[in-house]
Steps between C-alpha positions, in 0.01 A plus 500: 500500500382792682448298828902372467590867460279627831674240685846610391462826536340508853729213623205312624665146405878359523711366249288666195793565287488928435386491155221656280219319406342567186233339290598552142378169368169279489496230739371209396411329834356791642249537193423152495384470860395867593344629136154699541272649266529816339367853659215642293450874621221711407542782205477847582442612144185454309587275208190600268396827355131406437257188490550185348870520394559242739270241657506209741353217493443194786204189532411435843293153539423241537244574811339190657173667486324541143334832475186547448559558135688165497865686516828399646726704349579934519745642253605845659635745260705869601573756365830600569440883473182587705520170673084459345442115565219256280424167646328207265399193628536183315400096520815406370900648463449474098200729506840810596563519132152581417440767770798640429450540140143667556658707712732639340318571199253678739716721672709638251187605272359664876862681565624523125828409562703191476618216727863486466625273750330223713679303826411177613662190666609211244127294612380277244195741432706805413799344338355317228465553069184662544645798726818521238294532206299724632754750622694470178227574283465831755788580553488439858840450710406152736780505821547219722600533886802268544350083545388476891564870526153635624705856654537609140119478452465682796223804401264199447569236714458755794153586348387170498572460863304820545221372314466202682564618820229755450274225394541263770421834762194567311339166482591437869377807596120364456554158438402504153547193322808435373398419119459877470901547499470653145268810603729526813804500305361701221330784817809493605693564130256835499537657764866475513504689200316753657678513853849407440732800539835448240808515613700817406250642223270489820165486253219225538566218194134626402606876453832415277336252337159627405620886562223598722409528872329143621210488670432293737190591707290199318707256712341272725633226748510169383253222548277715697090470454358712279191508286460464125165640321286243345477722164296327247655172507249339627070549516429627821182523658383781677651402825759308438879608659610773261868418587714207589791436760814471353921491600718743334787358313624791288453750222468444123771506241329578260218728585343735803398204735556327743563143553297296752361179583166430500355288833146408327641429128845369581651703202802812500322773335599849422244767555530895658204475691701376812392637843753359770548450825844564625394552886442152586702364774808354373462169681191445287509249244296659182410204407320382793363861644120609476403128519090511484477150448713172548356291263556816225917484643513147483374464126763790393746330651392132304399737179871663523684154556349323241552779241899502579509109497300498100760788398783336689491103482849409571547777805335431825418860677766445789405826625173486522262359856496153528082573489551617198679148369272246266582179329657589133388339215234342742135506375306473913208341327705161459640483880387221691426624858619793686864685287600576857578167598795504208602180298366199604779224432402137484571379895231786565256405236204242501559149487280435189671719325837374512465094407388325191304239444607198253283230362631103596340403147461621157162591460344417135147710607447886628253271745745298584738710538290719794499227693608570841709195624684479217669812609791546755709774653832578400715780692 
């Protein structure tokens, strides 16, 4: 309508009859063929007053690598006032109702206050009877975003793509495997809370949240080398390595540690006596720098594969070296011949063992039965 009346009024077009278009009704055709999705703007008002009246909720997953922990799954929670994020990784979607629920119960004893409302999308794992009776019984208000309406979910689903985006930089960075996902994604969780500036209260997530300063001069790069101390876990003898080489995946949840991965036990362990070292060049690969020995590397490497295949049996480690590859569920002390020849099919195989051989007579003896030209071949 507003085109027709530009074209009247500056006579660009003859035989237009001199009339006023307006559009005072709903047109049908024009919604049917030229209908869009709704805007969604950001607010400019803080909808909260303090933590935990309103939280949302999103699952990530599934990845196609199994963590190390034998994980798939990351349920991302917010919280909508200081924007504070927790991330807990899970094996399967129905383990959401259990975090949750521990969760809960946790932080409202830590913050005495109350959850009072909780947003997720209408996924099986948060819209179920667990998650109603739950809420009911305390008294928490459970909102929906609108079916295939991720925009109204919007605090969360743009932290997830944070998260993982982070993640994905940090393992690339030094080409850590990719089965430590959780510890990147977690890193990653931590020091956003730490780092992230709010919009319009302009305060760290960690300050409104916790109501102090954070500090963050503990933090390290990570999946650089460092050292852990060997500290009574083991008899040492007198001159035995004190310390062994390790990668840095991230700090501890639950205590003053760090988290790290141990090259000579092939276990994550937490421990403060961490010495790292964050000037390496950044084209080294921490797990194959300060090589003293190639046999040592090469039995790590076997040691470190056949660990993930034992804890992961159905998931082949795409992301690992093919050197690193062996047969699964293959014992090497029943293999005929050298493994690196593959299968053998039965064109390729001996001619013995592909025939069999049939007697012309029914023996009535063992001796007679060991005869040899009573026998003949049949292929």
């Amino acid at each position: 309508m507003q085109q027709l009346n530009k074209l009247i009024s500056k006579e660009l077009v003859i035989g237009l009859p001199k009339i006023k278009f307006e559009k005072d009704k709903l047109c049908d055709a024009c919604q049917k063929g030229k209908q869009v999705k709704s805007s969604f703007h950001s607010k400019n008002v803080i909808s909260t007053s303090k933590p935990l009246e309103l939280l949302h909720m999103d699952l990530f997953g599934p990845s196609r690598i199994k963590s190390f922990g034998g994980n798939y799954y990351a349920l991302v929670i917010v919280d909508d006032y200081s924007r504070y994020t927790w991330t807990f990784f899970l094996t399967l979607k129905s383990e959401a109702f259990k975090a949750f629920k521990k969760f809960a119960k946790v932080i409202q004893n830590e913050k005495d206050l109350k959850i009072k409302v909780c947003r997720s999308d209408h996924g099986g794992e948060f819209q179920n009877e667990l998650f109603e009776n739950f809420c009911e019984e305390n008294g928490i208000m459970h909102n929906f975003s609108a079916p295939r309406t991720p925009q109204q979910n919007g605090v969360v689903e743009r932290k997830n793509r944070s998260l993982e985006e982070l993640a994905r930089t940090m393992l690339n960075e030094y080409d850590v495997p990719k089965y430590f996902w959780t510890d990147a994604v977690s890193t990653a969780c931590y020091v956003l809370n730490r780092m992230l500036i709010t919009p319009i209260l302009k305060i760290t997530p960690y300050e409104l949240f916790k109501g102090r300063k954070p500090n963050v001069a503990h933090l390290k790069i990570f999946g650089c080398k460092c050292f852990v101390l060997n500290n009574g876990k083991e008899n040492l003898g007198k001159f035995d390595s004190k310390a062994d080489e390790a990668i840095f995946l991230g700090y501890s949840l639950t205590s003053k540690a760090y988290r790290i991965f141990n090259r000579r036990t092939l276990n994550v362990e937490e421990s403060i006596h961490v010495v790292f070292d964050e000037i390496m060049d950044l084209e080294e690969n921490p797990l194959e720098s300060n090589k003293t020995n190639v046999g040592d590397e090469e039995y790590f490497k076997e040691a470190l594969d056949e660990m993930y295949l034992n804890e992961n049996p159905l998931t082949e480690p795409e992301d690992l070296a093919k050197s690193w590859k062996s047969p699964r569920g293959l014992s090497l002390e029943n293999v005929i011949g050298k493994i690196s020849k593959g299968v053998v099919t039965r064109n390729m195989s001996n001619f013995c063992m592909t025939v069999a051989f049939v007697s012309q007579i029914e023996p009535k003896s063992v001796e007679e039965a060991l005869q040899d030209d009573q026998w003949c071949i049949a292929m």
